[in-house]
N, C-alpha and C positions, 0 to 999 in steps of 0.2 A: 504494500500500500504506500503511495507516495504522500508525504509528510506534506502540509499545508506552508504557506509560507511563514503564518505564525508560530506556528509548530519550530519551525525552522529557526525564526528568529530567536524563539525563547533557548533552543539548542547552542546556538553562536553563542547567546551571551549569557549561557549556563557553562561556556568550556571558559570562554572572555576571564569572566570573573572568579573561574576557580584556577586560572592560569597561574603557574609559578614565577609569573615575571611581573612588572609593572607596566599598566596599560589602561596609556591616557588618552582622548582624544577632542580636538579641539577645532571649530571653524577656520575659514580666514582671516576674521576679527581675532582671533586669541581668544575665543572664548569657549571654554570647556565644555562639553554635553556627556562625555562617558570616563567613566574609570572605572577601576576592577577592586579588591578587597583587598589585596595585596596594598596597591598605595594605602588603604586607609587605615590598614593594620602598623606599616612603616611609618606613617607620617602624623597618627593619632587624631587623623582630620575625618569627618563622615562626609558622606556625599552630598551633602544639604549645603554644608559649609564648603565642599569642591566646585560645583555644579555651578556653570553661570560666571566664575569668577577667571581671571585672564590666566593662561600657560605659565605664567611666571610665577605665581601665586605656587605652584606644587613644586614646578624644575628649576629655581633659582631663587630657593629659600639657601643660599651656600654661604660661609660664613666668610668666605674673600671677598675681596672687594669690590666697584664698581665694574671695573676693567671684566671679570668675571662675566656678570650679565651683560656685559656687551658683545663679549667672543662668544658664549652662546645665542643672544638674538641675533649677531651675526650667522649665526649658521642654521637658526631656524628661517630668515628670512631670504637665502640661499634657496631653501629646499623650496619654499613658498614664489619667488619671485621664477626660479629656473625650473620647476616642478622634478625636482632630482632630489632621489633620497643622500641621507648626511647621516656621519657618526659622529658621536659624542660622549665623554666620559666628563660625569659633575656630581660634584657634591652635596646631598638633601642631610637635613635635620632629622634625625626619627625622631619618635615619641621619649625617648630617654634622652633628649638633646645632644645625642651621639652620630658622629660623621658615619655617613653609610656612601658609599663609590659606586655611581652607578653607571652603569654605561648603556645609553640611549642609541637605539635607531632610529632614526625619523624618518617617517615617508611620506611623503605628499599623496591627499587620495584623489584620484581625478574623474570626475563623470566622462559618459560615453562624447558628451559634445565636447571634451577635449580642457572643461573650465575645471577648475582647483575647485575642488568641492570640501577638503579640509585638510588636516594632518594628522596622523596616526606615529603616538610615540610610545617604542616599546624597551622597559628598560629590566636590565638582570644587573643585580648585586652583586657585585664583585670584592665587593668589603675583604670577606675570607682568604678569597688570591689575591688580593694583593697583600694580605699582609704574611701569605706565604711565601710573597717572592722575597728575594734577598733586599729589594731599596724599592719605594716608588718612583717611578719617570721622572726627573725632571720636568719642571714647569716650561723650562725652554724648549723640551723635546715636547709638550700639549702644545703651546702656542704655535709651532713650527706645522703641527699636524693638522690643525684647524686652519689656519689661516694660506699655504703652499696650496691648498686646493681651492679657496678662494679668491681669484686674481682683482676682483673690485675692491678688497679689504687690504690695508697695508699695516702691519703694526711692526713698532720699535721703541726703543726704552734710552732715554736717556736719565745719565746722572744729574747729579747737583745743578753741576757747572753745565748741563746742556749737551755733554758730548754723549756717544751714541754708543752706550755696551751690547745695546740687543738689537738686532737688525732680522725680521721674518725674512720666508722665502716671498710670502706675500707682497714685501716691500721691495724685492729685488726684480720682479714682474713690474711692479707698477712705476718705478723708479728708473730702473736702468741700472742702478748701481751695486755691484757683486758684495757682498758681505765682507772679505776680506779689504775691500776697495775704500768703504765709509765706514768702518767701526774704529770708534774713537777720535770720529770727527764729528766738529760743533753740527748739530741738528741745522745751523743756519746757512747749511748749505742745499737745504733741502727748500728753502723758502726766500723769495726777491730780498734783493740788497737792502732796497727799503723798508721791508717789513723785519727783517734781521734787530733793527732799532726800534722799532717802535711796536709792531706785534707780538713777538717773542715775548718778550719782558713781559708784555698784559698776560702774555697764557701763561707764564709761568706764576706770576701773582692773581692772577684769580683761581688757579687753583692749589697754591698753594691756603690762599683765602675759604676757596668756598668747596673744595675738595675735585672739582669738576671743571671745562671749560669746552662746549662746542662753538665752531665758527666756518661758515662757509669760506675758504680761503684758496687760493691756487700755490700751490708749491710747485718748483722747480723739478725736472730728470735732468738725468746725466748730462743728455745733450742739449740741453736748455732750453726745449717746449716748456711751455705750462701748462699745467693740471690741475683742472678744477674738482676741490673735492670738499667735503665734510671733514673736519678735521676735531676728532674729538681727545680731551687731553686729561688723564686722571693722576694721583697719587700713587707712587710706588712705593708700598711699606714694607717694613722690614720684620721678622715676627716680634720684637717690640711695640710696632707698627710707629717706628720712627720714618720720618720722610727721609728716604734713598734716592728719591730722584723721580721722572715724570715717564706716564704710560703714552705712548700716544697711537691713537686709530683712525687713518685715514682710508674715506669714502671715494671711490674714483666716481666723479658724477658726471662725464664729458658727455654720455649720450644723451642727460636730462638737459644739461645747458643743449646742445644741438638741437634737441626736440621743441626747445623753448626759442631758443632765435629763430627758426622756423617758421614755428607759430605766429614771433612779433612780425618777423619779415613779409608774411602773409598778409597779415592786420595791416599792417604799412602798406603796402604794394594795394591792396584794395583800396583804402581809403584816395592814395596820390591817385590809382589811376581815375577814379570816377572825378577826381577834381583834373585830372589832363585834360580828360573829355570835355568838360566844362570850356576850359581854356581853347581846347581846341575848334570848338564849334566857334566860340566868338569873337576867336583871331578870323577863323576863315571868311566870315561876312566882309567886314573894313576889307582886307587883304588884297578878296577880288575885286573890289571895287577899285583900290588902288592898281591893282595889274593891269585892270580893264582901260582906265584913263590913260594910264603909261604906255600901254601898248598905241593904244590911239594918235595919242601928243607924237609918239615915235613914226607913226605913218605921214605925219606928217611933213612933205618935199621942204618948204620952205624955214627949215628948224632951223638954227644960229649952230656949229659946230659944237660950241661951247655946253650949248643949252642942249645935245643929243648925248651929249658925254653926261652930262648930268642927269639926264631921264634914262642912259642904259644904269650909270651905276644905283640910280632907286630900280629899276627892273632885276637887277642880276639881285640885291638885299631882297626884294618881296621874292624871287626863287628862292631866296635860302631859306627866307621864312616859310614858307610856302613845305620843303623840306622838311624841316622841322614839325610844322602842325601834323603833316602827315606821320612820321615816328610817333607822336603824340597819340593822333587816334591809334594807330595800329598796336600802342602799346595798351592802353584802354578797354581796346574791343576784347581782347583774349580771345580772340577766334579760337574757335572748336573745331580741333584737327579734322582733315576729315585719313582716317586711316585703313592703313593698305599692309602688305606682309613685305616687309623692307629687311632689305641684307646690308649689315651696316658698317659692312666694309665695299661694299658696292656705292654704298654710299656716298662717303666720305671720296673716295674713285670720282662719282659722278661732279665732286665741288671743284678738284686741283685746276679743272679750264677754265672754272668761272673765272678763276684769280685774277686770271688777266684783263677783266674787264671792268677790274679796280684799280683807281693808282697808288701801286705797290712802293715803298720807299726801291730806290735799286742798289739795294746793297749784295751781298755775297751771305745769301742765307743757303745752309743743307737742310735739307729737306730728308729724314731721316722716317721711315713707313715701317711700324714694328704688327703686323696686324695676322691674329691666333685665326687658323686654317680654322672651316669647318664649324664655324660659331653658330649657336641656336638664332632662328628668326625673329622679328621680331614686329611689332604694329608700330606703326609709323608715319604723320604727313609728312611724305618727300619733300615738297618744297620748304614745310618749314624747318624739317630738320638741316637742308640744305643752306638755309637760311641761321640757323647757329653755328652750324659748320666753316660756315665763311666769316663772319665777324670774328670769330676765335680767330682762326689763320690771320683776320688781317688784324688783330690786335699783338699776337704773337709778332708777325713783324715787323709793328711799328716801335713795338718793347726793343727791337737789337736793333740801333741806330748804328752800328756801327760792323754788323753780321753779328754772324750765329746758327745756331742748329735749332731747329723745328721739329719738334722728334713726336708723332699719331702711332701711339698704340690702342689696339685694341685687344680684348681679351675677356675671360668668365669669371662674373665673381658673384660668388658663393651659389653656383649652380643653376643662378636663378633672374641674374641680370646680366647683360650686355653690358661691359666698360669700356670707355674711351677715355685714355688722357692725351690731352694737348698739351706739351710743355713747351717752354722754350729758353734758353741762356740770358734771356737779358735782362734789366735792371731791379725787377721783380717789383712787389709793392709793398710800401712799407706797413709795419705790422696795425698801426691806428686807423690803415684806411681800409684793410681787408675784410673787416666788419660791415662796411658802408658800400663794398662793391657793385652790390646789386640791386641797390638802391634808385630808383630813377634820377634824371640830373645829376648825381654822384660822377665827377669824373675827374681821372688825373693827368687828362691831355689839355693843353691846352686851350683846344679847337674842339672838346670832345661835347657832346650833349648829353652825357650821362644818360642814355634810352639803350645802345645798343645790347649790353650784359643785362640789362631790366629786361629786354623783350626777351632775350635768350633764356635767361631763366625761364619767363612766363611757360614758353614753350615748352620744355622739359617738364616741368610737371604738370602739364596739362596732359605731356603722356603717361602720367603716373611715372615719372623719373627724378632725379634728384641732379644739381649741380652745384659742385664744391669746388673753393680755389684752394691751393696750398702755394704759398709764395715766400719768400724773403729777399729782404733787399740787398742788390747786389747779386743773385743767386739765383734769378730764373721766377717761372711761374709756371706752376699746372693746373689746369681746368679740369677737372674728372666728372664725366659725364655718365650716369647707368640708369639704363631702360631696361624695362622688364622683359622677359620673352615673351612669345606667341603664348 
């Protein structure tokens, strides 16, 4: 006879609760709905008082310090954000106010539609072997264990005076710099020159003040990018629990900042363009009216030489303006591609003759074609991709005033998009204005109208694509362009 579901359920959590391990489980909020008899016998707490109250509440009752609850919600919020199970060994209270060792599995539970539906932790006491073994771990060999497998998490220990006795594998990932390389070097080479005087000091007196200190902050890598992270800073005590010196746990958050200037860049870009539009309807009225007279006055046989020099050069200004408006609406409209199955090295192929029908500075540029055989297809309006394809080349080299090498590769990234990068050797852009590149009006030519990297974005993610620059000055620039596949 096949057992009912009820049947069934009351069976699960007849084995759940008489299980010899601890087993707890919990939403995505942190908040508890099941445990077994086990915890409640170890921890002297009933289900009344478990039930309802956050994760933290039963796994991070440990008698160490702050540092403590943070490498563990570090690693719960791992298994939660990447839906990958995590191990963990931590210290609870039992009911005799005695250190019990447990060592936690965590799993993420996930429904058929693929969302985090909670987490499931299952822990065995190890209290007994361990203190069969001859020593327990090292604290440096936990931290090293926890934190090596999570690459957004960095932690390191400095002394008194700031220099650096503990350096994770975590921090060597996010840093650049090898253990042997920064240990027992000032921390303040991990953070800007200017903040070296004036930030450091605050973390280190607010918590030597107030036991704690977080701050959104960018610190320094090896090779001297910035990295924008969450930077949290606690007390290192000693079992007197004298202050030794400071904890510190840094948050890599570059994909949050990316996803946030994105967002503003979007906001921006909407707002200017419905105001182009604007502008652009109510130059074009005057405008024609002006070209219309000008042209006229100009047919005129009997004009004064003087006086036809002076009505070409208002003709040839209302073309330029005339230019202009038009970039303006075209940048406005956001036209909707109309899309076709495009090969996107055929592509870029189809732009190299346009070139010619731009004026090209005439220097000695290489023209250097690195493009992966065989690439997946992709949706795409030709003209307008051809249309981004060309302003890059002619901004690339307008950038080498003096030559250089233009180097299109293409190639797969991450199995699921088409990449292009456009680089080039010349004078790159400097770091304050690479924020504001794609910006309307934003421009660093002289002569420029700050429209054409505006439209060229639009375009791009009107295909569901993305376009990022990487630049320094003196040092070249690259466009990286990725479309999705068919």
């Amino acid at each position: 006879m096949i057992a009912s579901t009820k049947e069934i359920e009351k069976i699960v959590f007849k084995l759940i609760d008489n299980a010899n391990a601890l087993v707890l489980y919990f939403d995505i909020n942190g908040t508890v709905s099941l445990c077994n008899k086990v915890i409640e016998n170890i921890t002297g707490r009933s289900r009344e008082e478990i039930f309802g109250k956050n994760w933290s509440y039963i796994l991070a009752t440990q008698k160490d310090s702050l540092a403590g609850l943070q490498m563990l919600k570090a690693v719960v919020d791992d298994s939660i954000s990447y839906k990958r199970p995590n191990n963990f060994e931590g210290i609870i209270i039992d009911r005799e106010k005695q250190e019990r060792i447990i060592s936690w599995s965590i799993t993420p539970i996930v429904k058929d539609s693929e969302a985090l539906e909670g987490v499931l932790c299952i822990g065995n006491d190890i209290t007994a072997l361990k203190e069969r073994e001859a020593s327990l771990k090292k604290i440096d060999d936990t931290l090293n264990n926890i934190f090596s497998s999570i690459k957004e998490y960095a932690l390191y220990v400095t002394n008194l005076d700031g220099n650096i006795t503990y350096y994770g594998m975590g921090s060597e990932i996010m840093f650049g710099w090898q253990k042997n390389e920064i240990v027992f070097k000032h921390v303040g080479v991990l953070h800007n020159p200017e903040d070296v005087q004036s930030q450091l000091p605050k973390i280190f007196q607010q918590v030597r003040q107030c036991g704690q200190y977080e701050t959104e902050i960018k610190l320094v890598k090896k090779d001297g990018g910035q990295l924008p992270v969450i930077l949290s800073a606690t007390k290192f005590l000693d079992e007197q629990e004298n202050l030794k010196g400071y904890i510190f746990i840094a948050k890599d958050i570059t994909e949050r900042k990316e996803l946030e200037n994105q967002i503003f860049q979007s906001e921006k870009l909407a707002a200017i363009g419905k105001l182009a539009a604007g502008m652009a309807h109510e130059i074009n009225n005057p405008l024609f009216v002006i070209s219309g007279r000008v042209e006229l006055l100009l047919a005129e046989k009997r004009l004064a030489n003087k006086t036809r020099q002076e009505l070409s050069i208002i003709s040839t200004q209302a073309e330029r303006i005339r230019k202009l408006v038009d970039q303006l609406l075209k940048f406005s409209r956001k036209k909707t591609p109309s899309l076709e199955v495009v090969n996107i090295n055929d592509t870029i192929e189809s732009v190299m003759p346009l070139l010619s029908y731009h004026k090209l500075p005439d220097y000695n540029i290489e023209i250097v074609k690195e493009f992966e055989k065989n690439l997946p297809l992709i949706k795409g309006d030709l003209n307008q991709l051809q249309e981004v394809f060309v302003n890059l080349f002619i901004n690339a080299y307008q950038s080498m005033s003096e030559g250089g090498r233009l180097t299109i590769k293409t190639g797969n990234y991450l199995k699921r998009f088409v990449q292009v990068t456009i680089s080039d050797t010349g004078g790159g852009i400097a770091a304050e204005d690479l924020k504001n590149i794609f910006l309307p009006f934003f421009s660093t030519k002289k002569n420029g109208t700050g429209l054409g990297l505006s439209i060229c974005y639009n375009i791009i993610k009107a295909h569901n694509g993305s376009l990022d620059v990487e630049s320094q000055s003196g040092k070249g620039t690259a466009f990286i362009i990725r479309l999705p596949f068919v």
